[in-house]
Structures are given as C-alpha cells and as structure tokens.
KOLRO-305827 format. One line per field, with one value per residue: z, x negated, y of N, C-alpha, C, O, CB in turn; residue in one letter. Coordinates in steps of 0.2 Angstrom, whole numbers, m for minus. Glycine has a CB too. Layout:
residues N
n.c3: (Z  ...)
n.c1: (X  ...)
n.c2: (Y  ...)
ca.c3: (Z  ...)
ca.c1: (X  ...)
ca.c2: (Y  ...)
c.c3: (Z  ...)
c.c1: (X  ...)
c.c2: (Y  ...)
o.c3: (Z  ...)
o.c1: (X  ...)
o.c2: (Y  ...)
cb.c3: (Z  ...)
cb.c1: (X  ...)
cb.c2: (Y  ...)
r: (a  ...)
//
This chain:
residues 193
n.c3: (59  51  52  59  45  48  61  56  47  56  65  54  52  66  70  57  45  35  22  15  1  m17  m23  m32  m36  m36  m44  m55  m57  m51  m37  m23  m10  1  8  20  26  33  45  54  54  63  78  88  93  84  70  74  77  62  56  61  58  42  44  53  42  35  40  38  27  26  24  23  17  21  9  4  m4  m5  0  5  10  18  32  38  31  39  52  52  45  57  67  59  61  53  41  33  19  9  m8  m17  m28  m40  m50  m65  m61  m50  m36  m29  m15  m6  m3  0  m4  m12  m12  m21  m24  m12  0  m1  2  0  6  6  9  5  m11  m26  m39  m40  m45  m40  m32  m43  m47  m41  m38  m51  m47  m38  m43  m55  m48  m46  m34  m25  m24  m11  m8  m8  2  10  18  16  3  m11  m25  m32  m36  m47  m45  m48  m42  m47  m38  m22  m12  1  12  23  26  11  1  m7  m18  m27  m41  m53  m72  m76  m85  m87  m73  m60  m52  m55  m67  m59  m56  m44  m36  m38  m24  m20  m10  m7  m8  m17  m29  m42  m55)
n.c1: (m63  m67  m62  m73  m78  m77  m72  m60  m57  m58  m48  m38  m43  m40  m26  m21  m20  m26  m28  m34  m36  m25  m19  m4  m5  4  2  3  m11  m22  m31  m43  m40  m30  m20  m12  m2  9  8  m1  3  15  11  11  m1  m11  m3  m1  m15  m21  m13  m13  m27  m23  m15  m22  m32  m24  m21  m22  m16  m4  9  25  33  34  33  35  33  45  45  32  27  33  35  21  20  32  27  16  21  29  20  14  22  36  48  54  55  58  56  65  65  74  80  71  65  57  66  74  85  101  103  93  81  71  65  63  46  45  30  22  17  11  12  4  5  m5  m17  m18  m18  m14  2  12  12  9  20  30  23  29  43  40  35  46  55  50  41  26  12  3  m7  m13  m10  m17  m18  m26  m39  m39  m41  m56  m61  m53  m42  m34  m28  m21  m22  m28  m35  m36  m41  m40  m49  m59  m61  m68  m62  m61  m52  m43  m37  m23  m27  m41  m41  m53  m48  m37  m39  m45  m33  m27  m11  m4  1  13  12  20  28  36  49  45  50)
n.c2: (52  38  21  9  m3  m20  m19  m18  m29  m38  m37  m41  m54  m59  m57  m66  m60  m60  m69  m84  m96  m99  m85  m78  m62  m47  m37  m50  m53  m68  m72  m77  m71  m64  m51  m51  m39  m35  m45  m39  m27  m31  m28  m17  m8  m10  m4  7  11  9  17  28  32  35  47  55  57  66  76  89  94  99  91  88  78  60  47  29  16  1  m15  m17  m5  2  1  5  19  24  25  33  45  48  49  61  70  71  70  56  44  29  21  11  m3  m7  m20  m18  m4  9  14  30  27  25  38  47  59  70  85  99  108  100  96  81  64  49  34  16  m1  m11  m9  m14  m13  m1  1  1  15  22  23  28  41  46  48  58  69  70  77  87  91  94  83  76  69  52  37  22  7  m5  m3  m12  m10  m10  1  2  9  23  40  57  65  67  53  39  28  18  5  2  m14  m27  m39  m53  m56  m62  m66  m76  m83  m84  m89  m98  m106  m110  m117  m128  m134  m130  m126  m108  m98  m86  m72  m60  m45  m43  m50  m56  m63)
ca.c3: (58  48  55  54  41  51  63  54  47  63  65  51  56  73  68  53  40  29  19  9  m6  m23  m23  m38  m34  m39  m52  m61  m57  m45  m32  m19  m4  1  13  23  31  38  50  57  58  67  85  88  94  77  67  78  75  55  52  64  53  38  46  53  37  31  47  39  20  26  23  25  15  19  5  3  m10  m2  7  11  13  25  42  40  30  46  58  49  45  66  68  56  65  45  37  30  15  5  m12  m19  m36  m43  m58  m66  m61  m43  m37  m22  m16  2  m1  0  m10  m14  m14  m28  m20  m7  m1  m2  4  m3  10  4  13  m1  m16  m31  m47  m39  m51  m37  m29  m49  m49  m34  m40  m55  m42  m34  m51  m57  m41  m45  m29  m25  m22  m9  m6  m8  10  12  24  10  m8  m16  m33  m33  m38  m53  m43  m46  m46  m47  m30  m15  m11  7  13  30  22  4  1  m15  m19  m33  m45  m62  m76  m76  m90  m83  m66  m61  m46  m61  m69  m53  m56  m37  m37  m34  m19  m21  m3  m5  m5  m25  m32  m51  m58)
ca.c1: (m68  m65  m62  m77  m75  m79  m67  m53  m58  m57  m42  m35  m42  m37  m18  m21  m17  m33  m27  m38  m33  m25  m15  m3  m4  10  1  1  m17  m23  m35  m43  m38  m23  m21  m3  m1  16  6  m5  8  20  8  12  m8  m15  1  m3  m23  m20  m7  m16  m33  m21  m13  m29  m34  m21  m15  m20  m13  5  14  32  38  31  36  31  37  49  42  24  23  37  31  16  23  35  23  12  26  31  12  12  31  39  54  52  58  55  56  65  64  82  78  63  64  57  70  77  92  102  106  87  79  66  67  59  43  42  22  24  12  13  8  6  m1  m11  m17  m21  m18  m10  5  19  9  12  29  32  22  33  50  39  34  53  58  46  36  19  9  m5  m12  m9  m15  m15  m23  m32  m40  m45  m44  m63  m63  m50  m37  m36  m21  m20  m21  m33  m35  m38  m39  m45  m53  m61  m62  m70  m60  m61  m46  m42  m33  m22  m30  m47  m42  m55  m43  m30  m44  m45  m27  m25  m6  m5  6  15  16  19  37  39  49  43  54)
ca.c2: (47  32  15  2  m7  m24  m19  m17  m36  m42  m35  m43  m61  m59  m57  m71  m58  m64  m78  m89  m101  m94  m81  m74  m55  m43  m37  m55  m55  m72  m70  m81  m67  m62  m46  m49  m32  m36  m48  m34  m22  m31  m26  m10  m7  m10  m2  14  13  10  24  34  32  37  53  60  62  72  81  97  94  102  87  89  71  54  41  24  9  m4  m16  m17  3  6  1  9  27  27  27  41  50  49  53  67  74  75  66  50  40  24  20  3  m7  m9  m23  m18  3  10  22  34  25  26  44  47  64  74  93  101  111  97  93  76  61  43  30  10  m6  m12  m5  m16  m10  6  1  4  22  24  23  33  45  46  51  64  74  71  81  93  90  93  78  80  64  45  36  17  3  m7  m1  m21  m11  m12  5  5  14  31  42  62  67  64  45  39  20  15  1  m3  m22  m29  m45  m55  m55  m67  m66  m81  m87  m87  m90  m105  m111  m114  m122  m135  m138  m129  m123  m102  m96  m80  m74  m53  m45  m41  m54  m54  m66)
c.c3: (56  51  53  51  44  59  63  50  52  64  61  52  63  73  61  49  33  27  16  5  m13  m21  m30  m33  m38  m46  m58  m60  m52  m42  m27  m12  m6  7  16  28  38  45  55  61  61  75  84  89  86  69  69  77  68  53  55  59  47  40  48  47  33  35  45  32  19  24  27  23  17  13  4  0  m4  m6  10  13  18  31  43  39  35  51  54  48  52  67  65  59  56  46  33  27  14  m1  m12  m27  m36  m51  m57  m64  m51  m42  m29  m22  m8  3  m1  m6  m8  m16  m18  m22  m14  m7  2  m2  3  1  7  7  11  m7  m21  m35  m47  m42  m46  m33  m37  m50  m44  m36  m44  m51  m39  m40  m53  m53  m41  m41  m31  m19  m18  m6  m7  m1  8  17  18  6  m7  m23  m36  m37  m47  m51  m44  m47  m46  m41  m26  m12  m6  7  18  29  15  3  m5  m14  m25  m36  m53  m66  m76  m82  m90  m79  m65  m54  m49  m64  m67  m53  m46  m39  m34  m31  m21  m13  m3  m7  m12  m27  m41  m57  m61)
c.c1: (m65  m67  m69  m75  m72  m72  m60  m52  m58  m51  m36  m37  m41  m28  m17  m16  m22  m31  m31  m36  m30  m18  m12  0  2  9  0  m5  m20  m31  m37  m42  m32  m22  m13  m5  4  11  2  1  13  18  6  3  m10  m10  m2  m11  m24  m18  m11  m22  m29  m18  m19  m32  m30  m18  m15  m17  m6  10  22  36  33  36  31  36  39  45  37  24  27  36  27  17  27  32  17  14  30  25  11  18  33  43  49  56  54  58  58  66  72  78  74  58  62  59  72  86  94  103  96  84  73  65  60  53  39  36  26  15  16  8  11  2  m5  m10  m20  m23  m16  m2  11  17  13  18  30  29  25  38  46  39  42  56  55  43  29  18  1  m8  m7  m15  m13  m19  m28  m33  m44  m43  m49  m64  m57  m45  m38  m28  m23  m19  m26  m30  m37  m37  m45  m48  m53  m64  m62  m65  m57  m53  m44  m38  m31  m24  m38  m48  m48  m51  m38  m34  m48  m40  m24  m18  m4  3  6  17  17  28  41  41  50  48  62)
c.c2: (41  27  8  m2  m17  m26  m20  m26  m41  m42  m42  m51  m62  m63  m62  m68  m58  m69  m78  m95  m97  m96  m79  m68  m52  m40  m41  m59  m64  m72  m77  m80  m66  m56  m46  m45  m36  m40  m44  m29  m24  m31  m20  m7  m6  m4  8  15  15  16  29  37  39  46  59  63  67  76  90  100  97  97  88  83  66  51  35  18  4  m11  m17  m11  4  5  4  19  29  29  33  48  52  54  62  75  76  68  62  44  33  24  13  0  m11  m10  m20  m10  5  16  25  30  29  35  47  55  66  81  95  108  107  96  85  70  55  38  21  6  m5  m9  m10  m13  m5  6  4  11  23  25  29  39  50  52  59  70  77  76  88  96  91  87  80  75  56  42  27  12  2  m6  m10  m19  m10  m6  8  7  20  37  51  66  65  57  43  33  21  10  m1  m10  m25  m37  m46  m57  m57  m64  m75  m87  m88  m90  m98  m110  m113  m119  m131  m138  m134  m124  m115  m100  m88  m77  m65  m54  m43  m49  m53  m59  m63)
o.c3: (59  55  48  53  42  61  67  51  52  64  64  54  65  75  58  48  27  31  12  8  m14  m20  m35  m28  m42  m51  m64  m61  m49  m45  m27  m8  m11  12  14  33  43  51  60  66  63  79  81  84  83  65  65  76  66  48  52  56  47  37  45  46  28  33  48  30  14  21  33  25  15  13  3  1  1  m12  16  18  23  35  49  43  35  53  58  50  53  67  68  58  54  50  30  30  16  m1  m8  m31  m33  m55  m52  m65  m46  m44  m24  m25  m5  9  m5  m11  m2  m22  m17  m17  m11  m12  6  m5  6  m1  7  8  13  m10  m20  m35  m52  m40  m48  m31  m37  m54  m45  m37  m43  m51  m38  m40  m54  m55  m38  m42  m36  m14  m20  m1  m8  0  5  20  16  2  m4  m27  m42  m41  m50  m55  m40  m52  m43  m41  m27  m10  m5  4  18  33  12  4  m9  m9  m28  m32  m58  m63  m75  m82  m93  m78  m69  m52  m47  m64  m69  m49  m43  m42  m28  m34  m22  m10  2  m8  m13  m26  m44  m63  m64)
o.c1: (m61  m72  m69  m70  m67  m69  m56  m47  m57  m48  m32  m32  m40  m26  m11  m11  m21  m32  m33  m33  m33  m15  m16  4  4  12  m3  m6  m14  m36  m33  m41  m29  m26  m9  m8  3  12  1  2  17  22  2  1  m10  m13  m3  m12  m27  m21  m13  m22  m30  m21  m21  m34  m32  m13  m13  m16  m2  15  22  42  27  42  25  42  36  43  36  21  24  37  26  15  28  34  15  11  34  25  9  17  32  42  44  59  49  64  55  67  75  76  71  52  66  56  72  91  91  103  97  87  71  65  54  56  33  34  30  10  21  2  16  m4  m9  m5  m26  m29  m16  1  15  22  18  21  32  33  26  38  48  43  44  60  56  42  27  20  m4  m11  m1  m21  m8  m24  m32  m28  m48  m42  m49  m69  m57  m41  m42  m24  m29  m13  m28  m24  m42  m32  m51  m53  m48  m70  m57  m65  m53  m49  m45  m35  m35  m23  m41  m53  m46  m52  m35  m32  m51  m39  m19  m19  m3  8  1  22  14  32  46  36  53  48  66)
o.c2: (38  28  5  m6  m20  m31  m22  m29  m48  m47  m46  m55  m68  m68  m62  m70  m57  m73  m73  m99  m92  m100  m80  m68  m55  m41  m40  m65  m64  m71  m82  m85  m68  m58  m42  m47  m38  m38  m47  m27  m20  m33  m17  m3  0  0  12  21  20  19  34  42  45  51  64  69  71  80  95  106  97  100  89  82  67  52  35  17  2  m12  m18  m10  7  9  7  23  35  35  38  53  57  60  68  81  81  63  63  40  31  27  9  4  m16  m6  m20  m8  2  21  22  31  33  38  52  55  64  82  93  111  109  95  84  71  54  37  19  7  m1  m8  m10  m11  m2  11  9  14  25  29  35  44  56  58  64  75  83  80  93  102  90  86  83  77  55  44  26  15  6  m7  m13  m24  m9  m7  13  7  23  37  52  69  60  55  47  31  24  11  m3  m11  m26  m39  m43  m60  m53  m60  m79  m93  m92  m94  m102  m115  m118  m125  m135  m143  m137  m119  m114  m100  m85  m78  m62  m59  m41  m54  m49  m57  m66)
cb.c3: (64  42  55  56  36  52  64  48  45  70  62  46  55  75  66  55  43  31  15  12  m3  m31  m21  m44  m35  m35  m53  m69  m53  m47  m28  m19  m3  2  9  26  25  32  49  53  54  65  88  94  99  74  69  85  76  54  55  73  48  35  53  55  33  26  58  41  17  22  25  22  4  25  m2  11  m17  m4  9  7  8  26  45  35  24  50  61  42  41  72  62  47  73  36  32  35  9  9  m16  m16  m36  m44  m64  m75  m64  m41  m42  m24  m18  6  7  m3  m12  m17  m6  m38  m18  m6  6  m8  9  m11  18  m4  13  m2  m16  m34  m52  m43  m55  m30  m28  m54  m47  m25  m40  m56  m33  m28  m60  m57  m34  m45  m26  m24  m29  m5  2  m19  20  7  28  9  m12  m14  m37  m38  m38  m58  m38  m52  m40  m50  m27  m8  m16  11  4  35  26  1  4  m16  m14  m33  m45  m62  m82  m74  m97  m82  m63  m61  m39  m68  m68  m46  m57  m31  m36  m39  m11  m27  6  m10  2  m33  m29  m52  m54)
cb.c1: (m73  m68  m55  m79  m82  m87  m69  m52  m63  m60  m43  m35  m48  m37  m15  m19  m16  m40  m20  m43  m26  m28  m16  4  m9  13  m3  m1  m20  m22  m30  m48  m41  m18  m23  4  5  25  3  m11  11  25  1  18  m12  m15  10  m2  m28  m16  2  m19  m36  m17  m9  m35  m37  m17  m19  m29  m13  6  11  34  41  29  38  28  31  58  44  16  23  44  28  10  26  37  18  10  31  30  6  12  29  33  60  49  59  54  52  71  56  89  82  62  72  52  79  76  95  94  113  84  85  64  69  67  48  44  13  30  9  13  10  6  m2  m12  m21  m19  m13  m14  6  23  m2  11  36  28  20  34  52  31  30  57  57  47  36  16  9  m5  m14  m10  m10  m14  m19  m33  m50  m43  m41  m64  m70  m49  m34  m45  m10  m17  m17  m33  m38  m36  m39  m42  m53  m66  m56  m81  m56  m67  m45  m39  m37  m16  m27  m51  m34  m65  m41  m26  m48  m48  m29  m31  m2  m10  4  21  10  12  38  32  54  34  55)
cb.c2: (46  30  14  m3  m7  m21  m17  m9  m35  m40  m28  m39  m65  m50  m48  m78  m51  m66  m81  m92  m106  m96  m75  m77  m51  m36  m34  m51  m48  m79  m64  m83  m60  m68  m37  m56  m23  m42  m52  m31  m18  m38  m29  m8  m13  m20  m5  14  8  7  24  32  22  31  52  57  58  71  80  102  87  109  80  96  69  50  45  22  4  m2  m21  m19  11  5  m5  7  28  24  18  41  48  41  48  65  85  76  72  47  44  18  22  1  m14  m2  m21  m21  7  9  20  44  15  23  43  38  70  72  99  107  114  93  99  77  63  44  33  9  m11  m20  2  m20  m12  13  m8  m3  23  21  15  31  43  39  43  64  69  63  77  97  84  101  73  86  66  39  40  15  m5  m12  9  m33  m9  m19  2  1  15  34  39  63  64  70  40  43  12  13  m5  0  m25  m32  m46  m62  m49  m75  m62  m81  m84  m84  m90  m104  m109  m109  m117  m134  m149  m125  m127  m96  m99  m81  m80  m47  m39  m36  m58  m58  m71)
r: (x  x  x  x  x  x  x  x  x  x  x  x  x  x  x  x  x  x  x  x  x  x  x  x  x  x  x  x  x  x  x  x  x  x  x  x  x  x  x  x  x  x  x  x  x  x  x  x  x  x  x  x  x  x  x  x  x  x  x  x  x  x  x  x  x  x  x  x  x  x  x  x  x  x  x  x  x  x  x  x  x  x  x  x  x  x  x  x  x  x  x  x  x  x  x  x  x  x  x  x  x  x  x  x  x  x  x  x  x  x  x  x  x  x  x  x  x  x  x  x  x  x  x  x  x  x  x  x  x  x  x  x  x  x  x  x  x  x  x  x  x  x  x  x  x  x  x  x  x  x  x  x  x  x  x  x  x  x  x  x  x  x  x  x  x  x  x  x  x  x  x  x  x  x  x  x  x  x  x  x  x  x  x  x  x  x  x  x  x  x  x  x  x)
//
C-alpha cells in the first residue's frame, strides 16, 4: 500500500527537507521548491519507511542488482537493496559521462533495479539506464522517493515513486523570480559547472 501523500509531506517539513525560494535544478531548470532528500534520509525511521515503500513494490520482480546514480540515489538504493536482501551498486559522473567505477559491474542477464531520490527530467535514471542495457541486463523497474516531473518522466520499465509532487519549473529565461532580480541557489549534489 502506498504511503499518504500528506504524510510523506510532513515528513519532509518535519525534517526541513522542503525548501522554498529559487532553485537552479540539475536539469538547468529553476524552480520555487526544492526536495533535499539527504535531510530526511539522514533518520533512519523515515530512510527505512521510504525505501521500505519502494521495495514493497518490487519484492516480487526478482531483483538480484540494485543501482542508483551517485549521490542523491545511494542512501536510499542501499537501504532497498538491504531490504530487498540483493547486491548493491551506484553509478558516478566522471566529467560529463555516468559510469561504473570502484571495480563495480553488471553481469549480462542481471534483473536489475534502478533506485533515485528525486526524479525531474529522469535525465540521471537515463544514463543509468544506459550502463544496465550496455551490460545486457534486464531492467525491471526504476523506484524513487519523489516524481516532480509532472508526468514527463517516463523511461522503459515500470516506474514507482512513493510520492508524485506537481512543482512548478522555469526555463531560466522565463523564470519570473529572475525576473524580480531574486538570486537562484543551487543546493543539490551535481556540480554543473
């Protein structure tokens, strides 16, 4: 059973993981939300309710890999990947490529499940994705805490998110809090530069 929406919102203002003012998101985009996971998941209670949400739904998909992109996914694809009793990787971004490093693989065949905080654009699920195909895995699900791509994520696989969260997203050339001259804070774990 999926976690109230409401609840899991509490959650996240509880633990002052809801920021408000303007964001530049990873994908370029600016925003008036901001979703910091890392603040929720550092109480184990909630890290364990979260992940738990995400495991349940695939406890019968025969998962044998978790993988999750470096650094918002790996606290939570750990704890799923505990949950679920499987081996557990992460993906990192060398330069502008997201790659298996740390001695880290993928056996061809593997069922393989791709867990990420948050999901914007999907753009780093996409890449990961990417590594599992290359390996000639089978992909059998993408899991994360929060969907806020308003519906325009979608990848080739079964999609699961303990909460869907509408939140408004600019082009920095519309944005209307650039427009007020308010300066946007970059507070996630891709540095883009």
């Amino acid at each position: 059973m999926k976690l109230p929406k409401d609840q899991i919102l509490e959650i996240f203002k509880e633990t002052h993981a809801l920021l408000e003012g303007h964001f530049l998101l990873t994908s370029g985009r600016h925003s008036p939300q901001y979703f910091q996971c890392a603040k929720v998941l550092q109480y184990p209670k909630y890290l364990h309710l979260l992940a738990g949400d995400i495991a349940k739904h695939f406890e019968y998909a025969e998962v044998e890999l978790v993988i999750s992109p470096a650094i918002g996914g790996i606290v939570v694809g750990t704890e799923v990947g505990r949950l679920l009793g499987v081996r557990t990787i992460f993906s990192e971004r060398e330069q502008t490529e997201m790659k298996l490093r740390r001695g880290f693989e993928i056996s061809k065949g593997e069922r393989v499940l791709i867990v990420e905080d948050v999901v914007t654009t999907g753009g780093s699920v996409d890449e990961v994705i990417q590594l599992v195909r290359k390996a000639e895995a089978t992909l059998v699900g993408v899991g994360c805490i929060v969907d806020r791509s308003n519906g325009s994520a979608s990848f080739d696989a079964k999609f699961y998110s303990a909460m869907e969260m509408e939140v408004l997203t600019y082009q920095p050339e519309t944005c209307p809090l650039c427009a007020q001259g308010t300066p946007a804070v970059k507070p996630g774990s891709r540095n883009n530069s």
